[in-house]
PASEKOL-420947 format. One record per atom (N, C-alpha, C, O): y, z, x. Coordinates in steps of 0.05 Angstrom, whole numbers, plus 5000, padded with zeros to 4 digits. Each point is the difference from the previous one (the first is absolute). Example, Ala and Ser with C-alpha at 12.3 -4.5 7.8 and 13.67 -1.06 7.14 Angstrom:
<nodes>
488651565264;502450004982;502450005018;500050135021;502149734972;502450015016;502250144985;502250045010;
</nodes>
This chain:
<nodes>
016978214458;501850235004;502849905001;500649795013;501850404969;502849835007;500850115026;499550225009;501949585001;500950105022;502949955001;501249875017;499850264962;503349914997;501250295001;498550164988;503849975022;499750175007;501050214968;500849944977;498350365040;500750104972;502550054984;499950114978;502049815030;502550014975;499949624987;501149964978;497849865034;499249814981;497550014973;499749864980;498950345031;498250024982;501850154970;500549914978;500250415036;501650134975;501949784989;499150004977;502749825024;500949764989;498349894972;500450004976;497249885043;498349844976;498950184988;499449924978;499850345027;498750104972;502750154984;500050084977;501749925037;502650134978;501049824976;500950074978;498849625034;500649824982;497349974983;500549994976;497250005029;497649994981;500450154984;499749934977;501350405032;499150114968;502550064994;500150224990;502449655012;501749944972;499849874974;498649804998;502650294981;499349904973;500349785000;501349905018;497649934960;500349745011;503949824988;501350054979;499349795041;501749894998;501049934976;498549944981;504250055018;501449934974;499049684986;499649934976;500249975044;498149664990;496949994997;498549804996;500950475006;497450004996;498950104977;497849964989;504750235003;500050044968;501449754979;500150004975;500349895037;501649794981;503250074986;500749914978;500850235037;502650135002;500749815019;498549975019;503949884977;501949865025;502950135003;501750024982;498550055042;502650155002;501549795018;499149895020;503850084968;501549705015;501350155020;501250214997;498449655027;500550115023;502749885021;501150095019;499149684966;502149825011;499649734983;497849944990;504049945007;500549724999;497549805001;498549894983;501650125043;497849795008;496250204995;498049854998;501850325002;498150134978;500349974974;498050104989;503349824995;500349914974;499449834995;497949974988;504149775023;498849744998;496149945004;498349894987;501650255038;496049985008;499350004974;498649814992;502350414987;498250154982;500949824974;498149954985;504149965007;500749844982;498049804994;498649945019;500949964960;497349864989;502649804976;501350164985;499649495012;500549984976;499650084976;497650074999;503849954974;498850064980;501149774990;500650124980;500449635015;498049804986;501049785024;501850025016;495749684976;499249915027;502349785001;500149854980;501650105040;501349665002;501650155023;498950035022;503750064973;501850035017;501450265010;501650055018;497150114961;501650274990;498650215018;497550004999;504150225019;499150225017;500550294985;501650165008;496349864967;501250234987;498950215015;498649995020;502650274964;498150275003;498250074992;499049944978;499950255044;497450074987;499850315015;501750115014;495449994978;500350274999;500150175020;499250234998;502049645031;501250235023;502849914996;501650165009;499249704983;503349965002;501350124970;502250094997;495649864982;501150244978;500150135001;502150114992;495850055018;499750284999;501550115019;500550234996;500649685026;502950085015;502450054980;501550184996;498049524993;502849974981;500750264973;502250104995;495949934996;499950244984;498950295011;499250174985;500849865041;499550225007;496950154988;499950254997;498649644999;497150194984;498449865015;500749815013;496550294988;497349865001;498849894982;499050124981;500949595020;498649804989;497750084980;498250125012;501449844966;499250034983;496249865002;499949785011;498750274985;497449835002;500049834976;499750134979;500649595019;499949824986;496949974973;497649955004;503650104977;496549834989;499749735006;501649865013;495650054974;498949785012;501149774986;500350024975;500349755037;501449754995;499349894967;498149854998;503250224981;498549934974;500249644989;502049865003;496350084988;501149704980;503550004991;501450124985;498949645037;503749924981;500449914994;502549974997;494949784984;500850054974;499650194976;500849964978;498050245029;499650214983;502250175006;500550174982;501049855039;502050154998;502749874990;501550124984;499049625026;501349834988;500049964966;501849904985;495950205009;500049974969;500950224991;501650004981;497950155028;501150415000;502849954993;501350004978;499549915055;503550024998;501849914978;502050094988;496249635010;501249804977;499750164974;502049974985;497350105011;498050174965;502450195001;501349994979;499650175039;501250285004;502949964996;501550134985;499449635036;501949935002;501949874976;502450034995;495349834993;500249824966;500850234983;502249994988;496050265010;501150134977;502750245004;501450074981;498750005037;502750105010;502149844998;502050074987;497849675029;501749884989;500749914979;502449954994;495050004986;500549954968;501550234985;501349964980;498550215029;501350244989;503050135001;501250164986;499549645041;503650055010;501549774979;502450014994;495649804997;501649754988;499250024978;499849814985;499150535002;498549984968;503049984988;500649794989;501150395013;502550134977;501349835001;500349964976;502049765043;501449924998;499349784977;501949844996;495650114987;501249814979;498950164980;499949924977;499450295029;500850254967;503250154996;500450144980;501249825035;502050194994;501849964974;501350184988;498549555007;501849974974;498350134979;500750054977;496950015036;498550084967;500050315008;500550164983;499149895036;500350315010;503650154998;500650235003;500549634993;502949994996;499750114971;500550244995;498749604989;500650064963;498250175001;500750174983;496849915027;498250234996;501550254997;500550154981;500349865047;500750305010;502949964996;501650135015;499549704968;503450054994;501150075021;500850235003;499449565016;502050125024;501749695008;499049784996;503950305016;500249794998;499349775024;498450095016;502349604993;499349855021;501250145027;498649975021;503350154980;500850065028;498650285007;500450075023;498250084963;497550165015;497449914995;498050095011;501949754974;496649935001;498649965030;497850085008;504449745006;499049925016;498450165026;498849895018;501450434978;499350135010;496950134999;499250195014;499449704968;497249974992;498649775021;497749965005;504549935002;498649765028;499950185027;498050055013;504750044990;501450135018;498150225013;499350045023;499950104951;498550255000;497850005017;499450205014;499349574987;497049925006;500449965039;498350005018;503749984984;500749885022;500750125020;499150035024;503750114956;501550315019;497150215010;499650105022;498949914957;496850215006;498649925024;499350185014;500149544994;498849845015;500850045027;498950135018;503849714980;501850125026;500150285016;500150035024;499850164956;500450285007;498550095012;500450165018;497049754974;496950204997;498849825021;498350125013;502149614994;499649825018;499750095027;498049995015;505150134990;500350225032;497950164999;498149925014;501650254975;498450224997;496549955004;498450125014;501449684971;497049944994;498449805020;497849904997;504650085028;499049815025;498250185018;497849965009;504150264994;499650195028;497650134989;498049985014;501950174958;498150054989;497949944999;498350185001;501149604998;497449794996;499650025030;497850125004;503349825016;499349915022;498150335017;499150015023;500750214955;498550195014;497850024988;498850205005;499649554969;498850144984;497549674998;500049795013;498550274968;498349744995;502149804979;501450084981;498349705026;502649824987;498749914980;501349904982;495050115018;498049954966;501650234978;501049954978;498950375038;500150134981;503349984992;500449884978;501650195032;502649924996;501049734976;501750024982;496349665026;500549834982;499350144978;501850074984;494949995012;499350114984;501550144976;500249944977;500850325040;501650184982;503349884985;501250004978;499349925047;503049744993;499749894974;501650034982;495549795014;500249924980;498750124967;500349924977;498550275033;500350224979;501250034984;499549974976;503350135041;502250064985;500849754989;500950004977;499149815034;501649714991;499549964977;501849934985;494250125004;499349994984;501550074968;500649884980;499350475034;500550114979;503650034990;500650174983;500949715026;502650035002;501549664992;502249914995;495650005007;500949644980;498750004981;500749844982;496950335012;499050074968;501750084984;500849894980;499850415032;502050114991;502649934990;501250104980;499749665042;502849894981;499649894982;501949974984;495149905009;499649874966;500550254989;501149904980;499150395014;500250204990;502850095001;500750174984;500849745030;503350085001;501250064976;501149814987;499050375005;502250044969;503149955000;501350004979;499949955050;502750005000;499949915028;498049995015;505149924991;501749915021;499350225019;498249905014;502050254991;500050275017;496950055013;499550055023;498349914951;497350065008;499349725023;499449985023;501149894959;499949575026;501350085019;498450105016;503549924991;501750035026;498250305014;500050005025;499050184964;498350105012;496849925012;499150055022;499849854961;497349875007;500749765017;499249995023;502249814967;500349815023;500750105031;499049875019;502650324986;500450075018;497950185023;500050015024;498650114956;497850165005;498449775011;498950015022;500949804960;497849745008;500549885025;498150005015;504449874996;500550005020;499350285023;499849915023;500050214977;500050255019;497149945003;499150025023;499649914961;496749995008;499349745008;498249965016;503049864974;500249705016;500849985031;499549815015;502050464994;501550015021;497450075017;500349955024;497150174970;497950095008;498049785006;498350035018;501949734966;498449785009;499649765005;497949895007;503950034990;501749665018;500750145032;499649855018;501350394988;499249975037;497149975007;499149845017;499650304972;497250065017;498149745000;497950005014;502949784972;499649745000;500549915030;498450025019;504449874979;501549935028;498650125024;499349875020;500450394978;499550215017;497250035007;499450145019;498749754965;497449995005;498449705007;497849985009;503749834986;498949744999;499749895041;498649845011;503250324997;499649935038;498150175011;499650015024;499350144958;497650215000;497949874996;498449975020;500949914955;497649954990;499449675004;497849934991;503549905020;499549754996;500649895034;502250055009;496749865001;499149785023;503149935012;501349834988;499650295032;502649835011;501249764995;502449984998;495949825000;500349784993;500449894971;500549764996;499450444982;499849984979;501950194993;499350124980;502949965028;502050214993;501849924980;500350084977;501249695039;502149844982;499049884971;501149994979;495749895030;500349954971;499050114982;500549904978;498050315024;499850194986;502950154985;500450064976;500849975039;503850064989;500649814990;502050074987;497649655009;501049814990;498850054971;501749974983;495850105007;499150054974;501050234994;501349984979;498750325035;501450204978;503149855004;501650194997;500049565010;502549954998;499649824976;501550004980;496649875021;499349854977;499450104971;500549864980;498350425020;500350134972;502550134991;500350054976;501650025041;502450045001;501449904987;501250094980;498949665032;501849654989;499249914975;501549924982;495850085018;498649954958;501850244989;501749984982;497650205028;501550304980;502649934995;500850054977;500949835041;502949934998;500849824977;501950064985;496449695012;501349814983;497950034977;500049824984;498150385012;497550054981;501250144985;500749974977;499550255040;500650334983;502249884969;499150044977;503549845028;501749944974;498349914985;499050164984;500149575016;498249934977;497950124983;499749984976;498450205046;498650144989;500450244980;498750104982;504149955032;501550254985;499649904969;498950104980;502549655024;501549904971;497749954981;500050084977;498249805034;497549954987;498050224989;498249954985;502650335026;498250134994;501550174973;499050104980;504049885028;501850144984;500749904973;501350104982;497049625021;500749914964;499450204984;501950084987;495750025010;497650274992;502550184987;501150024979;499150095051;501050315000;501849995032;500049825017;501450414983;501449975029;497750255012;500050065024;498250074956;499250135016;497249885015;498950185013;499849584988;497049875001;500749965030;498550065018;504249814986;498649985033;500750155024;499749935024;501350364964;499950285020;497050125006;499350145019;499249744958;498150144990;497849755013;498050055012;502949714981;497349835014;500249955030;498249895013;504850245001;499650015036;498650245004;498650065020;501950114953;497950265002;497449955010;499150065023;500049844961;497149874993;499149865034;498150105012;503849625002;499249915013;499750135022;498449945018;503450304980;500550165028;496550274999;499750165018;499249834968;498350194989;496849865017;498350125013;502049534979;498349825010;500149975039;498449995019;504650004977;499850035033;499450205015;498649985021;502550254969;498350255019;497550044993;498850175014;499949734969;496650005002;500149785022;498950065021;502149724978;499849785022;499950215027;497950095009;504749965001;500350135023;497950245004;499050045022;500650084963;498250255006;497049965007;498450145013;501549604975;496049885005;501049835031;498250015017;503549894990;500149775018;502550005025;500449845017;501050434976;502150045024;499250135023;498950204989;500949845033;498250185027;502450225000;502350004993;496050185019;502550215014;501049905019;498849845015;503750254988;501849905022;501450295014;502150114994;496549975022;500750305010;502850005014;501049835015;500350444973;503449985011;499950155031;498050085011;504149934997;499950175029;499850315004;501250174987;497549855027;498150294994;502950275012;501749985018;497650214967;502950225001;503249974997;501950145007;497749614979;502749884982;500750244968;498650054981;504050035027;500650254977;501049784983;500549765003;499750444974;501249944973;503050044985;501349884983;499250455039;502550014995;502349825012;499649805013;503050304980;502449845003;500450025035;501449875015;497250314990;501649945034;497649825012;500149895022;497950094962;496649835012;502149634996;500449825017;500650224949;501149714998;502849825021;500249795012;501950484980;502449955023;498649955029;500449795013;498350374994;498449895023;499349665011;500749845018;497450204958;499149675001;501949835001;499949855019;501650144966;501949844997;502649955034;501049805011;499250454994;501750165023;497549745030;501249905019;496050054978;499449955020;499549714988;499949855020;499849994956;500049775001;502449895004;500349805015;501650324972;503249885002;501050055031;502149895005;496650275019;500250015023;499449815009;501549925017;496849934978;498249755017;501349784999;500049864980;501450085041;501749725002;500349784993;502349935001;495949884990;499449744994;500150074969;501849924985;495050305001;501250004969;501850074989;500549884979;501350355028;503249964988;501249764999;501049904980;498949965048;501949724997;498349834979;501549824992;495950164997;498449834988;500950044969;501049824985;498550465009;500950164982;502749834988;500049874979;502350185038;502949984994;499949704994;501149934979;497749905036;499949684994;498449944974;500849814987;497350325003;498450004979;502449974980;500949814988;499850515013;502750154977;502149685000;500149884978;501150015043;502149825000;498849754984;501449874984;495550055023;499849784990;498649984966;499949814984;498950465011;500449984969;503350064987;500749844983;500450285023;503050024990;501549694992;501649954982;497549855040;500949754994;496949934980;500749964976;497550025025;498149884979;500650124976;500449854980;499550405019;500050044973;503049994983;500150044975;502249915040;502849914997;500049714988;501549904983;497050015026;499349724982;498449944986;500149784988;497050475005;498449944983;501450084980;500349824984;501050435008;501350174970;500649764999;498449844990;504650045023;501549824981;498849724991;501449854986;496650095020;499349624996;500150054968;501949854993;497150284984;500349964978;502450064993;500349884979;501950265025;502849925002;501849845008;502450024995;496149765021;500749795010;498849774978;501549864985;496450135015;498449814977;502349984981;501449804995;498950464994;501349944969;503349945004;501049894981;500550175039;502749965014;500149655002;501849884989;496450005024;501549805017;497149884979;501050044978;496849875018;498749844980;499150044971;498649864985;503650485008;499349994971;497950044980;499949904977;497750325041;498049974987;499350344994;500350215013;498849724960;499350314991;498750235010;500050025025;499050134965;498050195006;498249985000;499050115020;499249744959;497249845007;500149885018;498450055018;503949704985;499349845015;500450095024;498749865014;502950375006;500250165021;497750055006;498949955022;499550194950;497450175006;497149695018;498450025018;502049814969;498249785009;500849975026;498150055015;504549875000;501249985024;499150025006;498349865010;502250454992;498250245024;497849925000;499349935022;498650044957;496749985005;500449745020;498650045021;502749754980;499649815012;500550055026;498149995017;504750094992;500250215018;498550135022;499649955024;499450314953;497750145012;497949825015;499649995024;498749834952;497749905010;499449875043;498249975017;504949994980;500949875033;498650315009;497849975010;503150284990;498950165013;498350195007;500150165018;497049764951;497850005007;498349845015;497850085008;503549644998;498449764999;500150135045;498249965017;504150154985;501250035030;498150235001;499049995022;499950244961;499550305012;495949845004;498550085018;500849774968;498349964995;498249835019;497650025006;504649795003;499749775016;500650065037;498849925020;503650254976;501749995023;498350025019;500249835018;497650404985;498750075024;499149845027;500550055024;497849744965;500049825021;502249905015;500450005025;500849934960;503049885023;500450375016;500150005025;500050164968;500750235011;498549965026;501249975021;496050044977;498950115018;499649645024;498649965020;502949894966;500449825027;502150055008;499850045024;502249984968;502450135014;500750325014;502050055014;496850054981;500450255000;501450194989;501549904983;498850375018;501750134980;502850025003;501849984983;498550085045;503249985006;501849654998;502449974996;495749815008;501649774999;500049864967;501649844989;496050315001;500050004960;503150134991;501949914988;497750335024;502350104986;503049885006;501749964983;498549985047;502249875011;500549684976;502049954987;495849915013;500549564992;500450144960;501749904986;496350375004;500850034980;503050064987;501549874986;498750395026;503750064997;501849794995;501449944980;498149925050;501849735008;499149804975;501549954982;496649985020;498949914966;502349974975;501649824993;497950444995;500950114975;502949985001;501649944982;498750125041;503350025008;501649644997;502249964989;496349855022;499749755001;501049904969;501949854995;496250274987;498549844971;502650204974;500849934978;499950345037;502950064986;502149855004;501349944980;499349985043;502049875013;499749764978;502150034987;496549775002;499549824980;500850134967;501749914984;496950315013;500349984968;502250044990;499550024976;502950005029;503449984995;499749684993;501449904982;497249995029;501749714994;498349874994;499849765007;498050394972;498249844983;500849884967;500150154981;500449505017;500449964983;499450114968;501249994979;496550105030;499750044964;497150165004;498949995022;499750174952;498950255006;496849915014;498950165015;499749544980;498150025011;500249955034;498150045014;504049874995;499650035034;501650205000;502049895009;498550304987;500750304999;498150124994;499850195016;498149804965;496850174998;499049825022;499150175015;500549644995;498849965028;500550065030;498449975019;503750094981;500550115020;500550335006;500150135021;500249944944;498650265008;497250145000;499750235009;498449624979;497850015004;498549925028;497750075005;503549835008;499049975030;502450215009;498350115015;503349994989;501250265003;497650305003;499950195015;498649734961;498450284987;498049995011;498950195011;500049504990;497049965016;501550095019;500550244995;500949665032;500550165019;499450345009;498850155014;502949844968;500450344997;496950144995;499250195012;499949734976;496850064991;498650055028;499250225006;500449535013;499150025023;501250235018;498650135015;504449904982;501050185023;500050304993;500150175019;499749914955;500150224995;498150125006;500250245005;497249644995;496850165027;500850035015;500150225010;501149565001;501150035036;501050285006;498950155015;503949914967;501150255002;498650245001;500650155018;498249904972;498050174986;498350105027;500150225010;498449544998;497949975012;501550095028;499050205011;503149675002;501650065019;500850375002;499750165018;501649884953;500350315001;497950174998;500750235001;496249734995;498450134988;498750105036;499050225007;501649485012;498249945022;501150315014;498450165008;504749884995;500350205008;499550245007;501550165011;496549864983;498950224998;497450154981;499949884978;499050245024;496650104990;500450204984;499850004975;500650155037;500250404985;502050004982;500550224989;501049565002;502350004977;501349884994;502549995000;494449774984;500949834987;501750074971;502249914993;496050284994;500650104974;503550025008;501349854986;499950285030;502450075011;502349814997;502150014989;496449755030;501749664999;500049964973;502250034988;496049915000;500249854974;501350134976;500249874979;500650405021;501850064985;502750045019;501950134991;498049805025;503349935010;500549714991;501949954985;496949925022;499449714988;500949904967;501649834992;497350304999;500450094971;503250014993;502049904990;496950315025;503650234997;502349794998;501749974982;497849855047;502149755019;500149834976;502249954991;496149964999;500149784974;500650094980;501349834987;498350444997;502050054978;502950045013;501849874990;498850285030;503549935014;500349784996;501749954982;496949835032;501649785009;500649874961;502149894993;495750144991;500849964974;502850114989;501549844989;499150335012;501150094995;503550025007;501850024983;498349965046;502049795010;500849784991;502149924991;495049945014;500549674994;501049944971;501049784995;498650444984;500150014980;503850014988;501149854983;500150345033;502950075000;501549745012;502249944989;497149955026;501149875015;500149694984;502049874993;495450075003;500149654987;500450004978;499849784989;501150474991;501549944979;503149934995;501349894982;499650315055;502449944992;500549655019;502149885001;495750045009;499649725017;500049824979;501949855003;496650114973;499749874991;502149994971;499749814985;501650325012;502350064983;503149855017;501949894989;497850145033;503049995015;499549685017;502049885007;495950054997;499249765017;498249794990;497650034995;503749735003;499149734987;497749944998;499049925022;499650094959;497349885000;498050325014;500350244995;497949615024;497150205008;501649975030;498350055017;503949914993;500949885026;499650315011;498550035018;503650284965;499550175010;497850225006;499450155018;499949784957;496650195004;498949855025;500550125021;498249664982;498949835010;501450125027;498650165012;503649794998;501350025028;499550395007;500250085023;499450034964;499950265001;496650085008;499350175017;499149684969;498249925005;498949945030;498650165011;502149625000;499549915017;502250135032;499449945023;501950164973;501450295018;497850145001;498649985020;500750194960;498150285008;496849825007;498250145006;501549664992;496749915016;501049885033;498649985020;503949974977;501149975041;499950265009;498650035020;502750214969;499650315008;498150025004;499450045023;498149954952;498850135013;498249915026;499650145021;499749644974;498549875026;502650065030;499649965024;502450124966;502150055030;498150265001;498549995019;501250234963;499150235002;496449985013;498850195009;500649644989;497149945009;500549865029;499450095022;501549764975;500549925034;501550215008;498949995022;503050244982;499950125013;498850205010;500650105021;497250004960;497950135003;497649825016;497750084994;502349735021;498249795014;498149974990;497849995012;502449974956;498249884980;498749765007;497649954996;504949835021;498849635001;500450025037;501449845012;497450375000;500950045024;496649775011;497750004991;503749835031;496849835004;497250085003;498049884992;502350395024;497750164999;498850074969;498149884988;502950265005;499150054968;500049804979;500350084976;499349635031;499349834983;498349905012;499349804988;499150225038;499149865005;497250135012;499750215012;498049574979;496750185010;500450115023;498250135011;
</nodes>
């Protein structure tokens, strides 16, 4: 018999038949500080205190999404790489057709160049748009359809009758490319093992980087023919990959009552760009491609300036180049995950920043290709980091980050682009690119340490 009196009893059965608790459904609602940390779990193993899904799902304001089940990474890793390879083969198809796309469509060199442009400006645009979007929907079916269109819109430019029709399909093509290089990024901290995050991003960084110093040659090679065979054979490959993806990609479910219209996207955007740490991550991202890619445009303007070497021989450079920063996207991981992500990204920066500080005062072009090739391996390794660091932020909108991400790296191109021409025109040698360079990678890591990026707690188990 209880013998507790009766307003203790009404107590315990009032609490029995309440619904059951928010942790009992598997909903975590952050309640404070030190309730967060309890619930925090690393996401990859050495030093690093990332987020996870009660401190995201604060950070983006939604309920946590139910995860699918942990898939093979190397089978997703092979995904990324495959996906990543031909998108990117496709940004670097036109720049060694234009002289022949030039005499085609009778236009002259100072607008051709907008058949590059085209592909890019579309990308950028449709990029914003196609983050927030994705992030309410299945990111299988979204790649899926993304690359659809990709399909049919790089076929199509083998079909271009004029200047006007190219600058339309290329552009169009980008707009649907803008649909499937996020959901990559955006799905890979989904589908693959914590511990396997970074390097899984290290291979779709790695099909990237082949696409970079591939795509020219292949162009040229395919274009002996015709200029129209290799619009038509990324056609082809892109045709092979979405049968790939469609037999072997999982669904990746978006966040449930996520709209579509413009006040659903301003929204999203309105509550990721609220969240304190990824804006400041964000802005350091933006600062530190603006100096990378400020010094990637000009090195073949530098080649032929200060050692005199042609257009072929530029074009070889780069492959040599490049290869430094497959060898980094491919390799890097392990050192990552002994160091952790915040002190990778910290010794990398400082790194690159280090090995610029050198190539001004490299005698002659092969310890100048060596020291920028360990420049690129570097960079190879750190650019997961970034990724992986902005992606951690948060759950309900990834699709969201990674086309701001995007977005931050065509800006910072684009900048970097204005700026190191008039650097390297007005200032001796690679001294100014190079010094311009190594400014925006001290920013940004100022912009990361003041966001308590390398704060001791958060580097450490």
């Amino acid at each position: 018999m209880d013998h507790r009196p009766p307003e203790c009893r009404r107590r315990v059965l009032t609490r029995a038949r309440r619904p059951l608790g928010d942790h009992r459904r598997g909903i975590h609602r952050d309640t404070g500080t030190a309730h967060a940390r309890r619930e925090t779990q690393p996401l990859l193993g050495g030093d690093d205190d990332m987020t996870t899904t009660s401190r995201a799902s604060s950070t983006t304001g939604a309920t946590p999404v139910p995860a699918p089940a942990v898939r093979s990474s190397r089978m997703v890793a092979f995904l990324a790489f495959a996906t990543m390879f031909v998108i990117g083969t496709d940004t670097f198809l036109v720049a060694p057709l234009l002289p022949t796309l030039t005499h085609a469509f009778d236009v002259s060199p100072d607008v051709s160049g907008w058949m590059v442009s085209a592909y890019a400006l579309g990308y950028a645009l449709f990029a914003l748009i196609a983050g927030p979007i994705s992030d309410g929907r299945d990111r299988r079916r979204v790649l899926l359809t993304g690359l659809t269109g990709f399909i049919v819109m790089t076929a199509l430019c083998g079909f271009a009758q004029g200047f006007w029709t190219m600058i339309l399909f290329r552009f169009l093509a980008g707009v649907s490319a803008a649909f499937v290089s996020p959901q990559i990024w955006a799905s890979i901290p989904v589908l693959v093992k914590p511990q396997e995050i970074v390097r899984t991003m290290g291979f779709a960084t790695a099909g990237l980087s082949i696409a970079q110093f591939a795509g020219i040659p292949l162009g040229s090679w395919l274009a002996a023919g015709s200029w129209h065979l290799p619009f038509w054979a990324i056609g082809g490959l892109s045709v092979a990959l979405w049968l790939l993806l469609a037999r072997l990609f999982p669904s990746v479910p978006g966040r449930p009552g996520a709209g579509s219209g413009a006040r659903a996207i301003l929204s999203a955007y309105k509550t990721v760009l609220g969240t304190g740490r990824l804006r400041w991550y964000l802005l350091g991202y933006l600062v530190f491609q603006t100096g990378n890619f400020e010094a990637i445009s000009f090195l073949g303007s530098w080649f032929t300036k200060d050692f005199g070497l042609n257009v072929a021989s530029v074009g070889t450079a780069m492959m040599a180049v490049g290869a430094g920063n497959v060898i980094g996207s491919l390799f890097g991981s392990r050192l990552v995950a002994r160091l952790g992500l915040y002190r990778s990204l910290l010794t990398g920066v400082l790194t690159m920043g280090a090995l610029y500080c050198l190539v001004p005062l490299s005698p002659n072009l092969a310890v100048a290709l060596t020291l920028l090739a360990l420049v690129m391996m570097v960079g190879g390794c750190v650019f997961p980091v970034f990724m992986s660091i902005l992606q951690s932020q948060t759950e309900t909108a990834r699709g969201t980050v990674s086309s701001l991400s995007n977005s931050a790296m065509y800006v910072g191109t684009t900048v970097g682009g204005a700026v190191g021409g008039l650097l390297l025109g007005n200032v001796t040698g690679f001294w100014g690119v190079a010094g311009f360079t190594v400014a925006a990678y001290l920013v940004s890591l100022f912009v990361y340490a003041a966001a308590s990026a390398f704060r001791k707690q958060e580097a450490s188990a």
